[in-house]
Phi, psi and omega in degrees: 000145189281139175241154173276153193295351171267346174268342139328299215280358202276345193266334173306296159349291180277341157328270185344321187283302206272341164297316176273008157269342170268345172240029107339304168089089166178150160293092217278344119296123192287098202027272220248002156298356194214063166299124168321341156312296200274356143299319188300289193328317178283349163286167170287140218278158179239142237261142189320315190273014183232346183287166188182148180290129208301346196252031164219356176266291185208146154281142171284151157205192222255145169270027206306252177024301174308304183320308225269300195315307187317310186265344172302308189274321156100030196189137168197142185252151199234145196229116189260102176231173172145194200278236185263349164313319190275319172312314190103020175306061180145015186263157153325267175243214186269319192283026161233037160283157150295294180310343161301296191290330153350286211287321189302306189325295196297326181248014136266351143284321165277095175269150166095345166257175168222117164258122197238129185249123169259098188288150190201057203247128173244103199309148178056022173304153156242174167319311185316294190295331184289325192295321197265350176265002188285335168312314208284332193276335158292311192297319190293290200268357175082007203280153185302335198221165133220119164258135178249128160278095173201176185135288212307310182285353156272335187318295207289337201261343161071054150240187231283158169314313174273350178284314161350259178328311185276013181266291187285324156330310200271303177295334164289353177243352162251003158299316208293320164279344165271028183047054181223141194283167192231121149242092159348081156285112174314239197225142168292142163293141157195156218276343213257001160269345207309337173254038166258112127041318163301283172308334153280337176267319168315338189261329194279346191284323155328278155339315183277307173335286171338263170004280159337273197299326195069060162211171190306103189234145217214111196279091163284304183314307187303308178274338173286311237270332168289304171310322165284355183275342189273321174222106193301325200282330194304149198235097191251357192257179257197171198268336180257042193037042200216301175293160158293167146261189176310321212252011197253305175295330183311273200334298151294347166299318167299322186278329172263003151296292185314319175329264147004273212285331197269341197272337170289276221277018181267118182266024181267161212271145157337303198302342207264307210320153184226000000 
């Protein structure tokens, strides 16, 4: 959606600030100085068939890595690895993927940057396989951020929640110390797992994960699942009830975007993730 040239140059301004309060290490708004309205205001609008409440989308925490490239370089690669969500497995083509439609999002919000998403998405990955193959794929693109897309296919392969865990923990603390920032894409909705057990304790493992590391983590299950309540009619799936369609990745590309965008302007400390 088109923004006016005043609300462009008000989100360029504040980048420039708040990128530079961030790598600063300081908070450029203070508690009860920094309501979530006025960040919310700096994100990209998310499309009448994609809203969903920001607390079902995501918690903010701080993006510095992104931040510090954005404002050193005016530029940053970004590396999307996970299973067929990420592939685009039931989208139209490849530029109706999430990660395509992001990287459009993203650099039209951030106007004055360049942003490059390197998609590395393998259909029916589980965590295990994504860890080990993430050294080589971080040494090749270098990237500044990595979003991992995961959860659903160990949820379905039933494996246990802790192996689960101590898999994505330990890669997620070694992006961190490899000074590259982490966004968690959670597990997708569908209606034929919402009671299975599995898929709850993988979503809740998630969950702890964030939380621990202090990193973004971007609750998909929670907003399809607020998209499908709202709007019954809405179609977000794929012919096999299972994959996304085109109007299933916008969304998702809109919820990690919209994340994204609150977590460079977000002024709550790493420690605050929930």
């Amino acid at each position: 959606m088109a923004r006016t040239r005043k609300s462009k140059s008000k989100l360029r301004a504040a980048l420039a600030f708040l990128t530079g309060c961030a790598l600063a290490g300081a908070s450029p708004l203070r508690g009860e100085d920094a309501p979530a309205a006025a960040t919310a205001n700096l994100a990209p609008p998310l499309s009448p068939t994609c809203a969903a409440p920001n607390a079902d989308i995501a918690a903010p925490t701080t993006l510095p890595v992104l931040a510090a490239a954005l404002k050193g370089r005016k530029s940053a690669r970004l590396l999307a690895i996970g299973s067929s969500s990420t592939v685009g497995v039931g989208a139209s083509s490849n530029g109706k993927a999430y990660p395509a439609q992001l990287e459009a999002i993203l650099e039209h919000a951030l106007q004055g940057t360049d942003l490059e998403i390197i998609s590395r998405g393998v259909s029916g990955e589980t965590a295990n396989v994504a860890a080990e193959r993430l050294r080589s794929e971080v040494a090749l693109a270098k990237p500044d951020l990595v979003l991992w897309q995961l959860g659903t296919n160990d949820a379905i392969a039933r494996v246990p929640a802790a192996n689960f865990e101590d898999t994505v923990r330990s890669a997620v603390a070694w992006l961190k110390e490899n000074q590259i920032d982490v966004v968690l894409v959670g597990m997708q909705y569908t209606p034929r797992f919402a009671r299975d057990p599995n898929y709850a304790a993988i979503r809740d493992s998630l969950r702890r994960i964030a939380a621990e590391q202090h990193v973004l983590y971007v609750r998909r299950y929670d907003a399809m699942r607020y998209i499908a309540q709202a709007h019954a009619n809405l179609e977000l799936m794929a012919k096999d009830n299972f994959h996304l369609n085109d109007l299933g990745y916008q969304c998702m590309a809109e919820h990690v975007a919209h994340a994204m965008i609150l977590s460079l302007f977000s002024a709550k400390p790493r420690g605050s993730a929930e």
